[in-house]
N, C-alpha and C positions, 0 to 999 in steps of 0.2 A: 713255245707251245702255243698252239693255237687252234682254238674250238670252234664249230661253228653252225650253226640250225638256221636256215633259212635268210633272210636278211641280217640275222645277228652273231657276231661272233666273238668272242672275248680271249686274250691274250694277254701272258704275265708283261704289268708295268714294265715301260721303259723311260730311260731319258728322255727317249724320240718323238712320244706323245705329250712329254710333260705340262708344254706351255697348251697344247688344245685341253688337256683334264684341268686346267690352273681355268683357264679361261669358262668352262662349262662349271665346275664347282662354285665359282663366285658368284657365277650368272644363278645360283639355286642352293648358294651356301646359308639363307635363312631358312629355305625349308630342308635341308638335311642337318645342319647344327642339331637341332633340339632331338633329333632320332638318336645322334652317334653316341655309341658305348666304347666305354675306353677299354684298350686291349686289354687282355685277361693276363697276369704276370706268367711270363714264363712260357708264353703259347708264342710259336713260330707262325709270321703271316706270310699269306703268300696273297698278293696284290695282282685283281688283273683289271683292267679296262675293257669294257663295252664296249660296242664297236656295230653302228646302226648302217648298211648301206656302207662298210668302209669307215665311216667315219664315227671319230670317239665321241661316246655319246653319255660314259658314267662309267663308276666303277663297282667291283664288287669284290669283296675281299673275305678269305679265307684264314680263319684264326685256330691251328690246330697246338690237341695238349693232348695229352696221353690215349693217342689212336682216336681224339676226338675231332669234331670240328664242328666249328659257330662259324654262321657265314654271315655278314650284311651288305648291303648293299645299298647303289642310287640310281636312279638316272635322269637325264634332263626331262623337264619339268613340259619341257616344250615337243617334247616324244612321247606324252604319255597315251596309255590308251593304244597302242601297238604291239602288245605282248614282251617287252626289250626284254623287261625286266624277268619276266618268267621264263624264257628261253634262256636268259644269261645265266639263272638257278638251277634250273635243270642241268644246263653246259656246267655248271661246277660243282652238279651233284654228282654228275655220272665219272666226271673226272677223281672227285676225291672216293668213291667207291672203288671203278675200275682200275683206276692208274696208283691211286695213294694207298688204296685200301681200309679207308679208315673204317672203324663201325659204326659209328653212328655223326648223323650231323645236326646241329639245333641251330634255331634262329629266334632270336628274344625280340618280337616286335608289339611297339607302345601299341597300348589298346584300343588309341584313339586313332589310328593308322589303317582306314579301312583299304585304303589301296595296295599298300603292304600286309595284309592278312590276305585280300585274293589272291595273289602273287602267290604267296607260300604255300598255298590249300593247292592252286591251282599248279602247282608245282609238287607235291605228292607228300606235304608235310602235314600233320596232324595234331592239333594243340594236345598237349602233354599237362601244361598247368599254369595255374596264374599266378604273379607275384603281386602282392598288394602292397600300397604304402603305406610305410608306419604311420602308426600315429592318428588315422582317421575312425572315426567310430567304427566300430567292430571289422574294420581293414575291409570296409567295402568299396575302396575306391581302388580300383584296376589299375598296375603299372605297367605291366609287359605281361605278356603272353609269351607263354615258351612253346616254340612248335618243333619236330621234332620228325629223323626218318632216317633208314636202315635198308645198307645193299639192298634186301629183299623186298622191300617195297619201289625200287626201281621199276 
């Protein structure tokens, strides 16, 4: 399977890219560690690679559970500011809509992640609600943002 809008295209993970995703994650693995959320039990992923001009450029990953889907996402750091990342959202919105059919898709991005909230907005999702962290005076300190969007907002 393989998507593609303009310079960017994304395709389910293979062997075949392994060592170029090994090599770009490392090159950018301190600024995506502290974002990644560990898989939801029980939800089937489906993993695809970024792909800027041909070449793999991050990944973005697809975590579906009961006709749902949570997507996250990266991309090199060294790319940014070219839309990768919002083309490669859209290419795996329309896909889990058109092709999966799921109904609804969410993305839970840290609050402090302002390049990751344009991405999403700019990609037709809608913040839905905040999760605060325990424990801080009256749970005013913001963890994630949950943003959120539905075939019909295609």
């Amino acid at each position: 399977m393989n998507l593609s809008q303009g310079l960017v295209s994304i395709s389910r993970a293979t062997t075949h890219d392994s060592a170029k995703v090994k090599e770009v994650y490392d090159r950018n693995a301190h600024l995506i560690e502290p974002y990644r959320l560990a898989p939801e039990e029980g939800a089937v992923l489906k993993v695809f690679n970024i792909f800027w001009q041909f070449h793999v450029c991050g990944q973005i990953v697809l975590q579906i559970k009961d006709n749902k889907g949570v997507i996250s996402y990266w991309v090199d750091s060294q790319l940014s500011n070219r839309n990768i990342a919002t083309n490669a959202v859209i290419l795996l919105k329309e896909y889990a809509f058109d092709v999966l059919n799921l109904s609804s898709l969410e993305a839970y991005i840290l609050s402090i992640n302002e390049r990751s909230i344009r991405v999403i907005e700019k990609s037709g999702f809608y913040k839905t609600e905040s999760v605060y962290k325990a424990n801080t005076p009256a749970n005013s300190s913001v963890l994630h943002l949950i943003y959120k969007t539905q075939p019909e907002d295609l």
